[in-house]
TIMAR-457511 format. One record per residue (C-alpha): x, y, z; residue number from 1; residue in one letter. Coordinates in pm, 1 decimal. Example, Ala and Ser with C-alpha at 12.3 -4.5 7.8 and 13.67 -1.06 7.14 Angstrom:
REM residues 2
(guro (1230.0, -450.0, 780.0), 1, 'A')
(guro (1367.0, -106.0, 714.0), 2, 'S')
END
This chain:
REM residues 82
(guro (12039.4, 11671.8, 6910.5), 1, 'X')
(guro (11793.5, 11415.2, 6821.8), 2, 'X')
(guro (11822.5, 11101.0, 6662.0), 3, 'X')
(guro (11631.7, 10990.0, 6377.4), 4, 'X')
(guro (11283.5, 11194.5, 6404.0), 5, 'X')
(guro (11109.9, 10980.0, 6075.6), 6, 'X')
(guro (10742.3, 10904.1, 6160.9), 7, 'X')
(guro (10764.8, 10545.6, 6120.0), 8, 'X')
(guro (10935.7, 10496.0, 6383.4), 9, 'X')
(guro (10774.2, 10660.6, 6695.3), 10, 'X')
(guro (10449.6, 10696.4, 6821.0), 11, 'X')
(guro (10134.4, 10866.6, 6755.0), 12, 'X')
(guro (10202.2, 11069.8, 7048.4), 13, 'X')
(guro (10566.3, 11176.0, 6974.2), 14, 'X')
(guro (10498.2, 11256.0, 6630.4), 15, 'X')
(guro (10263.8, 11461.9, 6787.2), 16, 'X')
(guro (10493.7, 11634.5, 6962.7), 17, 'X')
(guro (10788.0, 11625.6, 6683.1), 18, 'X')
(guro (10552.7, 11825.4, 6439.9), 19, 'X')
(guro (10511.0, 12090.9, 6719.9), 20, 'X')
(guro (10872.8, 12123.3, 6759.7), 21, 'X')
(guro (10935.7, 12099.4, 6399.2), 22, 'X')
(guro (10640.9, 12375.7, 6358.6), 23, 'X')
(guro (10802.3, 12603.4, 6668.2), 24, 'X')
(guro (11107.4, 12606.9, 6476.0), 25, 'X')
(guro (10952.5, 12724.1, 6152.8), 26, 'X')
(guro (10788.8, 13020.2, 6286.8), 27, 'X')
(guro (11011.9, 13136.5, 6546.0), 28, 'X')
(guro (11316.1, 13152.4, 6342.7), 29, 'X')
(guro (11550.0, 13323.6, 6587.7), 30, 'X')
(guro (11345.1, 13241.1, 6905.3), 31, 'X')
(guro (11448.8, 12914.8, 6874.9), 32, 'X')
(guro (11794.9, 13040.5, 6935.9), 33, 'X')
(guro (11718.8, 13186.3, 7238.9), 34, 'X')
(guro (11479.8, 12923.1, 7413.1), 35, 'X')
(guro (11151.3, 12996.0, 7252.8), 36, 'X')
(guro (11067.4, 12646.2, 7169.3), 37, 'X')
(guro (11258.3, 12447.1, 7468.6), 38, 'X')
(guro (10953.5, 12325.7, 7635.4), 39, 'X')
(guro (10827.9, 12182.9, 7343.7), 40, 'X')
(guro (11199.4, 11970.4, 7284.5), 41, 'X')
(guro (11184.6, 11867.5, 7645.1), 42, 'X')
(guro (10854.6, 11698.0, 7622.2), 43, 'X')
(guro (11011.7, 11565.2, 7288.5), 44, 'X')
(guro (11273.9, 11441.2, 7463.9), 45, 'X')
(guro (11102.9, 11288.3, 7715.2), 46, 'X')
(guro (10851.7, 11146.9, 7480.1), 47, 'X')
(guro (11219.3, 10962.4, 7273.7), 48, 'X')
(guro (11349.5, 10811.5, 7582.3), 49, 'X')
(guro (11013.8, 10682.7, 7697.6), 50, 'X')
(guro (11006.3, 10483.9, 7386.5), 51, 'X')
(guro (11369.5, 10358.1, 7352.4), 52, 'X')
(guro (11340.4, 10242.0, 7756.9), 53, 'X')
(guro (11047.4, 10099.9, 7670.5), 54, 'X')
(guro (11248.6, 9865.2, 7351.3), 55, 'X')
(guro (11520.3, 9833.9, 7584.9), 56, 'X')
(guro (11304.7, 9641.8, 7848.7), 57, 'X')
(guro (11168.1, 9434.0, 7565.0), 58, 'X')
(guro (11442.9, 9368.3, 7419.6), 59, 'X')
(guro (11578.8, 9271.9, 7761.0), 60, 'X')
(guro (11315.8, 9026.3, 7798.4), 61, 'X')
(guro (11383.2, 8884.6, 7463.5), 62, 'X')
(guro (11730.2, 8840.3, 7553.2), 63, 'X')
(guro (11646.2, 8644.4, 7869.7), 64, 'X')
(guro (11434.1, 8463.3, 7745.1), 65, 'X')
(guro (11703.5, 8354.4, 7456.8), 66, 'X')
(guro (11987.2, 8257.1, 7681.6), 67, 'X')
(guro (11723.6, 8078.1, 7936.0), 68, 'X')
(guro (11643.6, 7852.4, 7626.3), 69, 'X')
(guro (12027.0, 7833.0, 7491.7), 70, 'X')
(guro (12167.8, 7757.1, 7885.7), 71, 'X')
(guro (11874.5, 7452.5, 7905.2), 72, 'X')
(guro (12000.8, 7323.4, 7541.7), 73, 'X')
(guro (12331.9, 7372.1, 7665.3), 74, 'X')
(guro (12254.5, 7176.0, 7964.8), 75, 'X')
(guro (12059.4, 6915.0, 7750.3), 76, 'X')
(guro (12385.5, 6838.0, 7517.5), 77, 'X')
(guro (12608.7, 6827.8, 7826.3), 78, 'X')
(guro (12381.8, 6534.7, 7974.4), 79, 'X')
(guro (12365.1, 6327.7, 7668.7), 80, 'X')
(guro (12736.2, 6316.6, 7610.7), 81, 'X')
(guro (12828.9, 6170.4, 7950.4), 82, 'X')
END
């Protein structure tokens, strides 16, 4: 199962391949119970985790970059009260 599959929200490229899965589905009614479109929702997958690792590392960065600036503020308010 897939998470949320709205447009605005992934790439040109995974939309891309959403729409062919979505498309896959629609004409092969009962193949997709038996495999007929699994290639397609393994590139999709693929294509899904790409882009959340891809937030994740940003947001990662983000993160550091927040704490490096609250531990030197930290370390500011420490100095002035002795």
């Amino acid at each position: 199962m897939h998470g949320d599959l709205s447009s605005h929200l992934h790439s040109k490229e995974c939309n891309d391949l959403i729409s062919e899965l979505q498309k896959c589905h629609q004409e092969q009614f009962f193949g997709k119970w038996v495999g007929a479109c699994n290639q397609i929702d393994v590139k999709v997958r693929r294509c899904l985790k790409n882009e959340r690792l891809e937030r994740q590392t940003k947001n990662n960065e983000a993160a550091a970059v927040k704490h490096q600036l609250f531990q030197e503020r930290l370390k500011g308010k420490s100095g002035n009260a002795q």
